[in-house]
C-alpha positions in Angstrom: 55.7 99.2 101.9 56.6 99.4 105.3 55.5 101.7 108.4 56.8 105.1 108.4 58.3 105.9 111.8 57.9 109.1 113.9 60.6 111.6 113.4 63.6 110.9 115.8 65.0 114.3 118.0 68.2 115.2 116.9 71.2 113.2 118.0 69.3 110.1 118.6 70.4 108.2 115.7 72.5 105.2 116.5 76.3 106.5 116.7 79.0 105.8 114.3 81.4 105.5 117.4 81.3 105.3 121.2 84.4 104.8 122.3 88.1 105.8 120.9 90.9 103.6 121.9 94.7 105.3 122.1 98.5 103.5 121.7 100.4 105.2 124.6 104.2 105.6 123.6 104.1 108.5 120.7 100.5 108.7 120.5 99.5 110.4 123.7 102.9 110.8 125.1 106.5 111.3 123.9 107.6 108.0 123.2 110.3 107.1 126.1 111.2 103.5 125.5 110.9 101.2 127.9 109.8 103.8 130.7 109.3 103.1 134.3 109.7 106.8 135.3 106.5 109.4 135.7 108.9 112.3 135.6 109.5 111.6 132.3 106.0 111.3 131.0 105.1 114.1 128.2 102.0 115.0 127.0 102.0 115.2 122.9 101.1 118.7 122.0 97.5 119.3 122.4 95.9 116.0 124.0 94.0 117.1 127.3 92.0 119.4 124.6 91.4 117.1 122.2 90.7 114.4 124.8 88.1 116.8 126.7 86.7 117.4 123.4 86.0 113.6 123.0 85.0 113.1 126.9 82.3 116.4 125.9 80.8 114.5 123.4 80.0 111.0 124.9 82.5 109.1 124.0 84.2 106.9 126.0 88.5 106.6 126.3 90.8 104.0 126.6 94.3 102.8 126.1 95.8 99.9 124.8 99.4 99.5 124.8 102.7 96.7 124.2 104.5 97.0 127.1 107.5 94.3 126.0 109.8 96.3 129.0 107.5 94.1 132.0 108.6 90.7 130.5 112.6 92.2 129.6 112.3 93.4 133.4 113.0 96.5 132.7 110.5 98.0 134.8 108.1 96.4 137.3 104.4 96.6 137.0 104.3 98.8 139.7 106.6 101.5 137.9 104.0 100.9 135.0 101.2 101.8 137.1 102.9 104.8 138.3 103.6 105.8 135.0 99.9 105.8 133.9 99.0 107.8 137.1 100.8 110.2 136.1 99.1 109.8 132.4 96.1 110.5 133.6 96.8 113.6 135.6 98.0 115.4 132.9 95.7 114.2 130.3 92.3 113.1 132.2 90.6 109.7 133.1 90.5 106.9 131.0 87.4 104.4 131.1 90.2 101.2 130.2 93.7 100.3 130.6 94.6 97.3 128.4 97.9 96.2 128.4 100.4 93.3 127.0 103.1 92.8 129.1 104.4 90.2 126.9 107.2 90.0 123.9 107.0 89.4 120.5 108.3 85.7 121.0 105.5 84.9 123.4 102.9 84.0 121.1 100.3 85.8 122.8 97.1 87.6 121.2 96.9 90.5 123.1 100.3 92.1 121.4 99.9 94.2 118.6 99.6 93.8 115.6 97.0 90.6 117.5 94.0 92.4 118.2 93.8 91.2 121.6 93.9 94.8 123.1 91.0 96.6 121.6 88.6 93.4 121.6 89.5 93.2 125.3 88.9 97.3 125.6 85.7 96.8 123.8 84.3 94.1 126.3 85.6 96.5 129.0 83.4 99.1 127.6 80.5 97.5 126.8 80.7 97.8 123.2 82.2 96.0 120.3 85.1 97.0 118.2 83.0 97.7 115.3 82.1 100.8 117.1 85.4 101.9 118.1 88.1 103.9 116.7 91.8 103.1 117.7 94.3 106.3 117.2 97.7 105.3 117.4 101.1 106.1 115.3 102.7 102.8 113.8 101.5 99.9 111.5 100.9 97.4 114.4 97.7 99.7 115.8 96.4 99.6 112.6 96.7 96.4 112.2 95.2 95.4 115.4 92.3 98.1 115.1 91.5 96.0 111.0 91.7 93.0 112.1 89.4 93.5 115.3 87.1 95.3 112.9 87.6 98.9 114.5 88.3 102.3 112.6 91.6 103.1 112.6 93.6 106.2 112.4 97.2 106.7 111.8 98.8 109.8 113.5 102.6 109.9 112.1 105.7 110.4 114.3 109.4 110.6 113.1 109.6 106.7 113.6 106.6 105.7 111.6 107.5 104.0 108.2 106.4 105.0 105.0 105.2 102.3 104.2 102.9 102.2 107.2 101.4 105.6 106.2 101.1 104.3 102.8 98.8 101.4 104.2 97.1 103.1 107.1 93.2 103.7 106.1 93.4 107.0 107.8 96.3 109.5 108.6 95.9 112.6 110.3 98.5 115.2 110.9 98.1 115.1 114.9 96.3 114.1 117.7 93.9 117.0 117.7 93.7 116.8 113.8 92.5 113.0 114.2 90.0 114.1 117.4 88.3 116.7 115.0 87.8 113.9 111.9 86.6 111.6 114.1 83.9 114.2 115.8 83.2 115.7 112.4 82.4 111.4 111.0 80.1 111.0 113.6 78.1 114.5 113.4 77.5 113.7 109.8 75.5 111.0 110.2 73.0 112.7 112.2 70.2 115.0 110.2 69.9 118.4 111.2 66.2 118.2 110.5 64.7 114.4 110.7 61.9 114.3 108.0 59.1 111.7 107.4 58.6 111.1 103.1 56.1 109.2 100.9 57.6 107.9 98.2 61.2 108.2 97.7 63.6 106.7 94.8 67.0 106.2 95.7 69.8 105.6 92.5 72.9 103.6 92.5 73.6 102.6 89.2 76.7 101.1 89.2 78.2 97.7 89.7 77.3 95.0 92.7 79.8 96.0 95.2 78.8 99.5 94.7 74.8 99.1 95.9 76.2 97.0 98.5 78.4 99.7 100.0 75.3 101.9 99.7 73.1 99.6 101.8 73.5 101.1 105.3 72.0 104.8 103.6 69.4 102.7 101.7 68.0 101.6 105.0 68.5 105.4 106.5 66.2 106.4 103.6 63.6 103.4 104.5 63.2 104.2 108.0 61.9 107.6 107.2 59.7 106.8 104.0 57.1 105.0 103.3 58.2 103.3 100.2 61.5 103.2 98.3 61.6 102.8 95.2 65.9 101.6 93.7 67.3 102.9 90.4 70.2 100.5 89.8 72.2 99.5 86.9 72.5 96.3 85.3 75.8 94.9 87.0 74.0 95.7 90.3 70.8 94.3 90.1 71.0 90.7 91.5 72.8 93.0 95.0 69.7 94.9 94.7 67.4 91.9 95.6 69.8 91.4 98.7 69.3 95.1 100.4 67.1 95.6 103.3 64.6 98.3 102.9 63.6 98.6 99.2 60.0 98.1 98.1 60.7 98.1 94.5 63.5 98.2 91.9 63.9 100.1 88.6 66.7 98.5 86.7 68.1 100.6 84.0 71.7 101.2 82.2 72.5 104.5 82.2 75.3 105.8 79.9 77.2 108.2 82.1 77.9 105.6 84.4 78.4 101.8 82.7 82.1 101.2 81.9 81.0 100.4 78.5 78.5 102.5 78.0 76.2 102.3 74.4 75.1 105.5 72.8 73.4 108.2 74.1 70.1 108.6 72.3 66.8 110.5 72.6 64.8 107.1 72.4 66.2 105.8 75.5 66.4 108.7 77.5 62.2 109.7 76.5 61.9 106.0 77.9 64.1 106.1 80.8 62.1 109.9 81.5 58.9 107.9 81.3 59.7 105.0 83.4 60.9 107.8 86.2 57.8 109.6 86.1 56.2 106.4 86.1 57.5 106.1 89.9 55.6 109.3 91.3 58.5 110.0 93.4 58.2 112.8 95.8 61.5 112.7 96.3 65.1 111.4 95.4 68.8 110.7 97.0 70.9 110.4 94.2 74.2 108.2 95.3 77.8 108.0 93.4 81.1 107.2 94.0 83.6 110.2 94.4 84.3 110.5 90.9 80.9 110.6 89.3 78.4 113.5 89.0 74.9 113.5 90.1 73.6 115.8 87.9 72.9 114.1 84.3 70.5 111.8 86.6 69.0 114.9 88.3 68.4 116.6 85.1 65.8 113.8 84.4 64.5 113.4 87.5 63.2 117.1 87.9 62.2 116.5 84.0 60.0 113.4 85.4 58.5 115.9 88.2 60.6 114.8 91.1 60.8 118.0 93.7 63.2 117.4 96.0 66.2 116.2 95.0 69.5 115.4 97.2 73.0 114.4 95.7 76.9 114.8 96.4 78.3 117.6 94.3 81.3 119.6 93.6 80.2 120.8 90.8 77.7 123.6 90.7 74.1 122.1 90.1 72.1 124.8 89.8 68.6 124.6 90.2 69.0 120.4 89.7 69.6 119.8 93.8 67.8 121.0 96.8 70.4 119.2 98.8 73.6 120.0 97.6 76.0 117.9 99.8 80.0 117.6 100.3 82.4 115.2 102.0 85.7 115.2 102.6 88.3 112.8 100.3 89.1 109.6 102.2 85.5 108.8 104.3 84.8 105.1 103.6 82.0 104.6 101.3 79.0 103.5 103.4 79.9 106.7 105.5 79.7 108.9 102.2 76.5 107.7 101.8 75.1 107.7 104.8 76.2 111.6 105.3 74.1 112.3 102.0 71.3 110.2 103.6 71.9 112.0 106.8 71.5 115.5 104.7 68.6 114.8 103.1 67.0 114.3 106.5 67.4 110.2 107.1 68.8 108.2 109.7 69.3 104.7 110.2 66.5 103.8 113.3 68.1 103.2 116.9 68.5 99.4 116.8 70.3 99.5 113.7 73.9 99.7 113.6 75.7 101.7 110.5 76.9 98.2 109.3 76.5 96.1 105.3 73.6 94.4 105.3 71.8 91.6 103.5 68.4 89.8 104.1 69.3 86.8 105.7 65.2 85.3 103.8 67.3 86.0 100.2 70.0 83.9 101.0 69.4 80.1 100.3 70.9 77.3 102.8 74.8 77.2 103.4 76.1 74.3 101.7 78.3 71.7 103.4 79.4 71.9 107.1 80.9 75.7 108.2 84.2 76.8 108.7 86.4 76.8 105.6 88.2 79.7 103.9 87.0 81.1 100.3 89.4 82.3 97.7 88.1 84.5 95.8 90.8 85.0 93.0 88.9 87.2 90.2 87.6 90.8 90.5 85.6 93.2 88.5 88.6 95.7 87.6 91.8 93.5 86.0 93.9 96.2 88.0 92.5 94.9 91.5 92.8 91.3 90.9 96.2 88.9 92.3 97.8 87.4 89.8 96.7 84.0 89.5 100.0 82.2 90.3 99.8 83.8 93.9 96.1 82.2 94.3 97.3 78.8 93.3 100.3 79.6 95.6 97.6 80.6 98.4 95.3 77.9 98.4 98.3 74.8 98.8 99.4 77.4 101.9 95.9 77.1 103.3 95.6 73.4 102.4 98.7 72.5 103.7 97.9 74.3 107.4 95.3 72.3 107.4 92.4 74.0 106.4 89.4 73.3 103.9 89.7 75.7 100.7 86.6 76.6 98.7 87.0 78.7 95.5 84.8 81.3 94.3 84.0 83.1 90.9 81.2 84.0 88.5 80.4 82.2 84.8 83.0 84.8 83.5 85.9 83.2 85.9 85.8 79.1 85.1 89.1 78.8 83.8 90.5 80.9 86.9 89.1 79.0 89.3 89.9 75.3 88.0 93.1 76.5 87.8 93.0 77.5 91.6 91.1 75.3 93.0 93.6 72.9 91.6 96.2 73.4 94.4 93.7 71.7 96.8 90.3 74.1 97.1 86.6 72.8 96.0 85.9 74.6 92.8 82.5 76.5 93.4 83.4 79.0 89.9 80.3 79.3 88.1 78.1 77.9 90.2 76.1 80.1 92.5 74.3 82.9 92.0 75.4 86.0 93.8 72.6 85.1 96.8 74.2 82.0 96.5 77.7 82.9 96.6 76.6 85.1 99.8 75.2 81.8 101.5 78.4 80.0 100.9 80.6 82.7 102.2 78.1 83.1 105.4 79.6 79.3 106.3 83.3 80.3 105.9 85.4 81.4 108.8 87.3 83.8 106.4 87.6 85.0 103.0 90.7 85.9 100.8 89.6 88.4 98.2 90.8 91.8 96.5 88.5 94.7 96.2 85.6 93.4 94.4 81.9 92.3 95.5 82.2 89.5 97.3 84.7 91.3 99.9 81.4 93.8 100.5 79.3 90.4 100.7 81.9 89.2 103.6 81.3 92.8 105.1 77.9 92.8 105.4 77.8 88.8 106.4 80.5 89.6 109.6 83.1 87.6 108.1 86.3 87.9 108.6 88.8 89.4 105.2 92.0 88.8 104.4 92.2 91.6 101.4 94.4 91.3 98.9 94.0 94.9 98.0 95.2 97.1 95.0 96.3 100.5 96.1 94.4 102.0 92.8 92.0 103.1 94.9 91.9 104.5 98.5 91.7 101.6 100.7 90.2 103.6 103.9 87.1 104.1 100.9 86.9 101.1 99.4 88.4 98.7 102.2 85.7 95.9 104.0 83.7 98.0 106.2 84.2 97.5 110.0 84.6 93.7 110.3 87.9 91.8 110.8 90.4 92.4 108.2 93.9 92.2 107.4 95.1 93.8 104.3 98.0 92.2 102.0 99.8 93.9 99.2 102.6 97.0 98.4 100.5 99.8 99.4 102.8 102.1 98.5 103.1 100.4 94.6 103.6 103.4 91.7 99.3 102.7 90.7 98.5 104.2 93.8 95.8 105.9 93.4 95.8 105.7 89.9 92.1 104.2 89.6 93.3 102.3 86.8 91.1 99.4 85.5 93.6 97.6 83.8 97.3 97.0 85.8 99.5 100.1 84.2 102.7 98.6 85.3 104.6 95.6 84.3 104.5 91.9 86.3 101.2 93.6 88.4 104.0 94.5 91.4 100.9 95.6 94.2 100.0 92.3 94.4 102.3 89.6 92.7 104.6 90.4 95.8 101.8 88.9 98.5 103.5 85.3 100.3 101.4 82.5 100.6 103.0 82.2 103.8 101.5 86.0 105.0 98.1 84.9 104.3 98.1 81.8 106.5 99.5 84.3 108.9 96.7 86.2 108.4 93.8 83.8 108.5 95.3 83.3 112.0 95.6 86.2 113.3 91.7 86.8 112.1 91.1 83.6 114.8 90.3 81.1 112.3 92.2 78.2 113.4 91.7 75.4 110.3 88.3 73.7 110.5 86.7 76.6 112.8 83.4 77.2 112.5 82.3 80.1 110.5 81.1 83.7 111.0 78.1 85.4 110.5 76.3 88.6 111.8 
């Protein structure tokens, strides 16, 4: 068990965000190119309100911006500076100016898509980018605000491309529409009431990624109880032994959520029924993904005597949930939960950032000297997995720029990763133990992987992802969570969205597309020159 703490006031849980970071040209202002005039500065419709709004709340502002017309000598700095004068008395202060005055065939890392800009705002700040949002309204800011490990959010103009909606892991209609989702994410992690509990059971029953995504609202739960007690299905149960914050763990296969689920029968569910009452909970927080219902589980739970009972719902539960909670489509998993958490009357304890983690005493010794790049080429769901031909193609990439390759996969995946690892990678398939797999991913600069566990285990280690991901699920849900990413792949493929398991299209087009050559690209632009030393948080 451990020590229950006294209740926090309200709004002193640690904040999702404290700072938002803006692209000038089209975000805040009509996009003039190239313009050294202040006469010609225009506000976008609505920013000073939704700025104040921010400024009102706490947060703090800045901009970071490509200004390629200072090396084309179009305009001078001083124009430039006159320019964001006059920014700044139509639309208010801002706490940084960051700016790269280079061009695209300087090489620098401050341009965008390099995340330069908003690592350099963030050390300006005080912060890191983890705990920043950048708002801007191409594909470069959001692929400077991923690989920095910031939030970003997409707000379209007539110039942004499809397929840069299609990828973005937000998009809101306009400046004020992205100010108000970004208020309302970091209200919902804050309880209305803060409560102190005895015992309280907390269920995720699904696979390993899933608990791992559900980690940050496990340890909400903790810091407000005095034990907690995890229901978790048998594909999550060696991720269960890695969370931070659970006393105990009741592992149990529940029908209406395995992907291959055996029979219902009244044998099983009187022993399942028995082994919940067995808990003595006094309470429960019930956790799903967005397309599973709470309410089979909280039938037996208030049939084992639980009595209070907190889930996500749509549909209507009746009497089965005394916290009957919604979110919004699109909020990243470990936010979902943590809002439910947050409902229920839990918050994380200040100290402890909304961030995946994993306790560093379950994780055995790294093996080998740090700083090479996993491939991870299998996945849980067929659909989300590269083709195998790209991986092989990947790993000679990476071994031919020079940098060590190990290759990663469970007893399932042998065959797959001999056959990568054959290209030039160390063949680790089989091997480790998923506490083991986490140590040998703690030592790598930077992992290659689709949407499956081991991208969460990179997330909740600080390491940086390049994410080979399958659009058949919302990537601003299921993406790595706030640590340095760059994501490969045709977001805009026909399975969008699909949540198909297996690929419903011929050739796998999402992903057999991805060049070898774009994730070399990527490991750089991560900062992981070959034989760096490796991450960890």
């Amino acid at each position: 068990m451990h020590p229950v703490p006294e209740p926090v006031p309200d709004g002193s849980a640690p904040a999702l965000y404290d700072a938002v970071l803006f692209d000038r040209d089209g975000t805040l202002v009509e996009d003039v190119p190239y313009n050294g005039d202040p006469d010609k500065v225009r506000p976008v419709p609505g920013a000073r309100a939704a700025l104040d709004r921010l400024r009102a709340a706490g947060l703090r502002l800045g901009v970071v911006t490509n200004q390629s017309g200072l090396a084309r000598g179009l305009f001078t700095e001083a124009d430039m500076r006159r320019v964001h004068a006059r920014v700044e008395e139509l639309l208010g202060p801002f706490d940084t100016w960051q700016v790269c005055p280079h061009d695209d065939g300087d090489g620098c890392d401050c341009r965008k898509p390099a995340p330069g800009l908003v690592r350099a705002a963030a050390r300006e700040l005080g912060t890191s980018p983890g705990r920043c949002v950048v708002v801007g309204d191409i594909g470069r800011d959001m692929t400077a605000a991923l690989a920095a490990g910031a939030t970003g959010v997409l707000v379209p103009t007539p110039v942004t491309r499809a397929e840069e909606v299609a990828a973005a892991p937000a998009v809101a209609r306009d400046l004020p529409a992205a100010v108000a989702e970004i208020l309302r994410r970091r209200a919902a992690l804050v309880p209305a009431a803060p409560r102190r509990a005895g015992t309280v059971l907390v269920a995720r029953p699904d696979s390993a990624g899933d608990l791992l995504v559900t980690g940050p609202a496990i340890r909400a739960v903790a810091a407000g109880a005095r034990r907690v007690v995890l229901l978790c299905g048998p594909r999550g149960r060696d991720a269960a032994d890695l969370l931070p914050g659970v006393d105990d763990v009741v592992e149990w296969p529940l029908p209406w959520i395995d992907p291959d689920p055996g029979p219902v029968d009244r044998t099983g569910m009187d022993a399942l029924l028995a082994r919940l009452a067995g808990v003595d909970a006094d309470e429960a927080v019930v956790f799903t993904s967005f397309h599973q219902s709470p309410l089979p589980l909280a039938l037996l739970l208030r049939m084992a005597g639980v009595r209070r009972i907190s889930a996500v719902s749509d549909d209507y539960p009746g009497s089965l949930l005394d916290v009957r909670h919604r979110v919004p489509p699109g909020v990243p998993e470990p936010e979902r939960a943590l809002s439910l958490a947050a409902a229920a009357g839990f918050a994380l304890p200040p100290g402890d950032e909304p961030v995946l983690r994993l306790r560093p005493e379950a994780l055995p010794p790294p093996p080998g000297p740090p700083g090479y790049v996993v491939v991870h080429p299998g996945a849980s769901v067929p659909a989300r997995a590269c083709p195998p031909a790209v991986h092989v193609d990947v790993v000679a990439a990476l071994t031919a720029a020079g940098h060590r390759v190990v290759v990663t996969g469970g007893p399932d995946q042998t065959g797959l990763t001999a056959r990568v690892a054959g290209a030039g990678g160390v063949d680790l398939g089989g091997r480790t133990s998923l506490a083991g797999l986490a140590a040998v991913i703690a030592a790598a600069g930077a992992v290659v992987v689709g949407n499956t566990g081991p991208a969460h285990l990179a997330a909740a280690l600080g390491v940086p992802v390049v994410s080979l991901f399958a659009p058949t699920v919302p990537f601003g849900q299921w993406g790595p969570y706030r640590v340095p990413t760059v994501r490969l792949g045709d977001a805009a493929a026909p399975c969008r969205d699909s949540r198909a398991a297996q690929c419903p299209l011929p050739g796998h087009p999402c992903l057999s597309g991805v060049d070898p050559a774009e994730v070399v690209d990527a490991v750089r632009l991560l900062g992981v020159p070959a034989g760096c030393g490796g991450g960890g948080r």
